[in-house]
N, C-alpha and C positions, 0 to 999 in steps of 0.2 A: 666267810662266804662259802657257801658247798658247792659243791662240783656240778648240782645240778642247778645252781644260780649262775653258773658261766655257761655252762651249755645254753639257756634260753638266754642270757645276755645277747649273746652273738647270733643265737636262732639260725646257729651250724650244727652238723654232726658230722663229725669225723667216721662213723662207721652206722652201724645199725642197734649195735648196743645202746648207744647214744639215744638213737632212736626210741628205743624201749624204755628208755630212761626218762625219757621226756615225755611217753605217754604215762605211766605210772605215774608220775607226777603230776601231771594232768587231772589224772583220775584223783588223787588226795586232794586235790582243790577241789574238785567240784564235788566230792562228798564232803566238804567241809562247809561251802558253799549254800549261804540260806537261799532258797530257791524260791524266786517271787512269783507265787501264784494267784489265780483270781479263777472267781465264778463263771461259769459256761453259760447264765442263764442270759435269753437274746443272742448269742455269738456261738457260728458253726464252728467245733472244731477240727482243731487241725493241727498236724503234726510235721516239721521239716527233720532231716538229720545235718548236723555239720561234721563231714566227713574228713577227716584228716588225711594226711599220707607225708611219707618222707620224696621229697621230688628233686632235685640236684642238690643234697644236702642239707634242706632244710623243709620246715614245715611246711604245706602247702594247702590249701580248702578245696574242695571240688563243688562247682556254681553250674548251673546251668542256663542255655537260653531259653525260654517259651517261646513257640510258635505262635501264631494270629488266630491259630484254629482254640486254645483254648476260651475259657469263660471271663480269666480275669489275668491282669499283669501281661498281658500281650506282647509281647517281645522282651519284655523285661530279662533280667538276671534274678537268680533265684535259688535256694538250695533245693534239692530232691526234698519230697514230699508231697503232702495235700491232704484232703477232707477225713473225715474221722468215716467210717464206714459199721452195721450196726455189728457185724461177724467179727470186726477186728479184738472187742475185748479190749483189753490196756490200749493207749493211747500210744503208744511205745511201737504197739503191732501197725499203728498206721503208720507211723513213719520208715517203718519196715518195709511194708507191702507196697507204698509209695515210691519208693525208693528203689524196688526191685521192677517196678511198672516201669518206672521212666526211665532208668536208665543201666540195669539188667545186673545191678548189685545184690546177690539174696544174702540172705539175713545170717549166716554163716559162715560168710567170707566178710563182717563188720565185727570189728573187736569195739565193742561195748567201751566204752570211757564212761560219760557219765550225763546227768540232766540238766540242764542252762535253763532260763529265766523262760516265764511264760509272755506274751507280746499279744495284743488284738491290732491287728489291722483295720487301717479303713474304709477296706470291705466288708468288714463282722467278723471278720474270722479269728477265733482262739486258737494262738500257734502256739504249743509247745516244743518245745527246741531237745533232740537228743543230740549228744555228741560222741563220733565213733571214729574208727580208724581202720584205713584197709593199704593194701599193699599199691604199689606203685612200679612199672606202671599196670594197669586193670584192663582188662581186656569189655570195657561197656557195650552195651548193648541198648541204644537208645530208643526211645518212641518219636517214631516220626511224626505222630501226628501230637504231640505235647512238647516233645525237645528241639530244637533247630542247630544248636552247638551246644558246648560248655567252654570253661577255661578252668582251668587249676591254679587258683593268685593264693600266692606265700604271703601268708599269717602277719609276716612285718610289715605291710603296705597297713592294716590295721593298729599292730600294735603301736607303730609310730605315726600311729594318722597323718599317713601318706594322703590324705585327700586334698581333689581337686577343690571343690569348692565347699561352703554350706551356704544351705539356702534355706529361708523361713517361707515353710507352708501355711495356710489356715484350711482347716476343715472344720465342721460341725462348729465353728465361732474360737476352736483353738488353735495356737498357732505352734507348730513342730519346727524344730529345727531337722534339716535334712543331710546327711552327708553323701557327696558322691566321691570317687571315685573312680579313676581311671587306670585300667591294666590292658596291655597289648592292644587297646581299642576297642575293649569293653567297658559298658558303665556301669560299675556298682553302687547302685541307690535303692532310698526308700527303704523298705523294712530290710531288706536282706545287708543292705550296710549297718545301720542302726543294731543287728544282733551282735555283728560283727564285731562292730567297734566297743561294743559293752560286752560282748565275751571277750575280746582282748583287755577291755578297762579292768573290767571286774576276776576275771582268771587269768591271763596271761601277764600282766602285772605285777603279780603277786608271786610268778615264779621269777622275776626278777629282784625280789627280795634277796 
């Protein structure tokens, strides 16, 4: 076993080294990582980032709430991002520019990790998924009129599918399984669970080798 299969074992760190350790690791998985992509054609897209950080020693996501005032997911939880815009170029830059919109992170204070799986939504939307990492704690800078709160839930409520419940959806005549979860009194559901729980299935897993 290596040293960095007990570090994510325990999903501690003893210092910040640790830290760096676990992100470089990170990053060899998900370039190793077949990345499931699909066709844009019919579906807007769109881009979230799953931002990392070290937060009382251990990993942690940063989620946000939507307000009432957006278009879609209405109070929902949700990672920083949104729609593909035509200036942005790579799809990468929207996740950027989204992320710096909403919640006052710019694109030079996120250490690049790497690319997670693509997802459509049941709104139309092609999400691609970046994954980054920034320091803690961040001094945010939110949009009132798109964010209402966030929370920062540590990586193990995922990787151990900590969830409250699953529930079977049906849309369009198919039926989804849903996972929620519950943190400090927040619900993580719907797609922002689902990336979650399959970036922890599919990479965080495998640093447990």
């Amino acid at each position: 076993m290596t040293y960095m299969a007990v570090i994510c074992m325990k999903m501690r760190f003893e210092n910040e080294d640790d830290f760096r350790l676990f992100k470089e690791e990170l990053k060899h998985r998900l370039a190793r990582h077949s990345i499931r992509t699909m066709e844009s054609d019919g579906y807007r897209r769109s881009a979230v980032k799953i931002l990392i950080m070290n937060k009382e020693n251990e990993p942690h996501v940063l989620l946000t709430k939507r307000t009432h005032k957006v278009s879609t997911h209405k109070g929902q939880i949700s990672f920083p991002g949104g729609g593909y815009d035509e200036g942005d170029g790579e799809i990468l830059n929207t996740a950027l520019r989204e992320t710096y919109e909403e919640v006052g992170i710019p694109a030079e204070a996120i250490e690049y990790i790497g690319q997670f799986d693509d997802y459509v939504s049941i709104f139309g939307h092609h999400v691609s998924c970046f994954v980054g990492a920034i320091t803690h704690p961040f001094p945010y800078e939110f949009n009132d009129d798109e964010i209402s709160d966030y929370v920062e839930a540590p990586l193990r409520l995922f990787v151990n599918r900590e969830y409250e419940r699953l529930q079977t959806y049906q849309h369009e005549g198919k039926d989804y399984t849903v996972y929620h979860y519950l943190f400090n009194g927040y619900e993580i559901w719907g797609l922002t669970a689902r990336i979650l729980t399959d970036f922890a299935g599919k990479i965080m897993s495998e640093v447990h080798e």
